[in-house]
KEBAMAR-877553 format. One record per residue (C-alpha): x, y, z; residue number from 1. Coordinates in pm, 1 decimal. Layout:
<atoms>
+----------+----------+----------+-----+
!        u !        v !        w ! num !
+----------+----------+----------+-----+
!        X !        Y !        Z ! NUM !
...
+----------+----------+----------+-----+
</atoms>
This chain:
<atoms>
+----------+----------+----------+-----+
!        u !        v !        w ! num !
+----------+----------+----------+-----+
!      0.0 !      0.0 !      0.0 !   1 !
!    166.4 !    356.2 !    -80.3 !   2 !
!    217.3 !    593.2 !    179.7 !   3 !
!     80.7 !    938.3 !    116.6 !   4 !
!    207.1 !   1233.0 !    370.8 !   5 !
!    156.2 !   1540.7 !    383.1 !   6 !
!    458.1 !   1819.0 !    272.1 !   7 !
!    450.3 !   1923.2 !    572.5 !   8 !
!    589.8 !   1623.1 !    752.7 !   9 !
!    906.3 !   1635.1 !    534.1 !  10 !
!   1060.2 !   1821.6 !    911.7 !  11 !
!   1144.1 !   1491.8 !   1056.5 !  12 !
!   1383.2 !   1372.5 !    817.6 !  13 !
!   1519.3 !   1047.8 !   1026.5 !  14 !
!   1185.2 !    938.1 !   1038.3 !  15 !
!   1107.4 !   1013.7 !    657.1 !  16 !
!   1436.4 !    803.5 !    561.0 !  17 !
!   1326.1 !    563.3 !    811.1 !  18 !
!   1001.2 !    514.5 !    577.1 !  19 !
!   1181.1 !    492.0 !    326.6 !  20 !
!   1374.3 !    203.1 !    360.8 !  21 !
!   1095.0 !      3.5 !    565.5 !  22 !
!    873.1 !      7.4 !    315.5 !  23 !
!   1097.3 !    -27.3 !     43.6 !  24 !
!    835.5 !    132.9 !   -182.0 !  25 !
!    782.6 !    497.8 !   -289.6 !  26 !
!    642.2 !    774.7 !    -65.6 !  27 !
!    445.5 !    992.0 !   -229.9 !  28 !
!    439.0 !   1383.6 !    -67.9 !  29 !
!    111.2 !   1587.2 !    -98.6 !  30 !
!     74.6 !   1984.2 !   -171.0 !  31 !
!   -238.1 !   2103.2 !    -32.2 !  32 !
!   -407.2 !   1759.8 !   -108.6 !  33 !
!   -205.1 !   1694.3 !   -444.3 !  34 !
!     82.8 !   1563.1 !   -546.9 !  35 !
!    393.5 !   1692.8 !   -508.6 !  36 !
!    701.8 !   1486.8 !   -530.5 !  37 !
!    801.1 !   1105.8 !   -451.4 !  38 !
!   1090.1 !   1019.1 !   -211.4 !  39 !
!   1217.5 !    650.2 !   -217.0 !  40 !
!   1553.3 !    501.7 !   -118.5 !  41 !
!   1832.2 !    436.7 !   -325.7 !  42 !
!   1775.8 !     43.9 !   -301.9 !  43 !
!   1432.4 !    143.7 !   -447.1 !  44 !
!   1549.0 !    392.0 !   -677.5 !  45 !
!   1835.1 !    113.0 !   -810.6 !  46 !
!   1578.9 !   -148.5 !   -816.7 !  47 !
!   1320.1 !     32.9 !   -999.2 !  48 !
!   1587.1 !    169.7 !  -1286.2 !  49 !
!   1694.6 !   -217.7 !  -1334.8 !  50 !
!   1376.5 !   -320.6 !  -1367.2 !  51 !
!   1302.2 !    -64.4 !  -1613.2 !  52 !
!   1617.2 !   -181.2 !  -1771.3 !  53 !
!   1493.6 !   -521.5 !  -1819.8 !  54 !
!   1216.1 !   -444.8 !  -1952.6 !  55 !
!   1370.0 !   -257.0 !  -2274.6 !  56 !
!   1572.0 !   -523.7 !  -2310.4 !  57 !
!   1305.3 !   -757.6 !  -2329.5 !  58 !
!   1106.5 !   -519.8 !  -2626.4 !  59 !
!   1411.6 !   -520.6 !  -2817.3 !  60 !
!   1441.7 !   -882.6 !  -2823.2 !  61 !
!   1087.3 !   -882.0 !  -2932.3 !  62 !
!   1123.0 !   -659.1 !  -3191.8 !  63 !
!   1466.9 !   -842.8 !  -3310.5 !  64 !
!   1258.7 !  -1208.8 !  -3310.6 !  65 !
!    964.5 !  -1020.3 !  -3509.2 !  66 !
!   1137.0 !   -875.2 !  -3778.4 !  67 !
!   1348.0 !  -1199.4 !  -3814.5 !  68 !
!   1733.3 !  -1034.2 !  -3641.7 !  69 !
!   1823.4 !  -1343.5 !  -3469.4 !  70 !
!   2042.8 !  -1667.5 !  -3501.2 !  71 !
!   1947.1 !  -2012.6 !  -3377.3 !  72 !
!   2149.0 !  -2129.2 !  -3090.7 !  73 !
!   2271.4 !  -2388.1 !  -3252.1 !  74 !
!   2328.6 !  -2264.5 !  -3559.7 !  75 !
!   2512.2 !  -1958.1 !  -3364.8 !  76 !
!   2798.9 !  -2236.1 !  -3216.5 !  77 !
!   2819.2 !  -2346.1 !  -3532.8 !  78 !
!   2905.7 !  -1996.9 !  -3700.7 !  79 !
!   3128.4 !  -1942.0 !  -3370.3 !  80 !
!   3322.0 !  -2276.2 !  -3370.6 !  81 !
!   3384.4 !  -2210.9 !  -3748.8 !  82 !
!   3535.6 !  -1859.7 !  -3728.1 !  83 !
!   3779.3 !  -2015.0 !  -3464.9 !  84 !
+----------+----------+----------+-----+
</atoms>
């Protein structure tokens, strides 16, 4: 479940990166009852950016197999083991 405070509890910083790291999740920070900004730990942060990552990678391998860029496994040692 997301935490939602209020900007005004951004004081108490110890507690705030406290949150952070117990929840492991985002926190998101209101502005008179809207959001604001999103605070999250670096582990988060990290986690979230690889996972991102992964996920590109993934559509481009998609895209390759679609439009027919790929080799066979087998057919790729084969190619390798001759160039040696």
């Amino acid at each position: 479940m997301p935490k939602i405070i209020p900007v005004k509890e951004l004081k108490n910083t110890v507690a705030i990166s406290q949150m952070c790291h117990l929840s492991d999740e985002p926190i998101f920070i209101t502005k008179n009852g809207y959001g604001d900004m999103v605070l999250m730990s670096m582990r988060a942060f990290e986690r979230m950016k690889y996972e991102d990552y992964l996920v590109q990678k993934v559509e481009e391998a998609e895209r390759d197999i679609a439009e027919g860029r790929y080799t066979e496994g087998l057919d790729w040692m084969d190619q390798l083991i001759e160039s040696i």
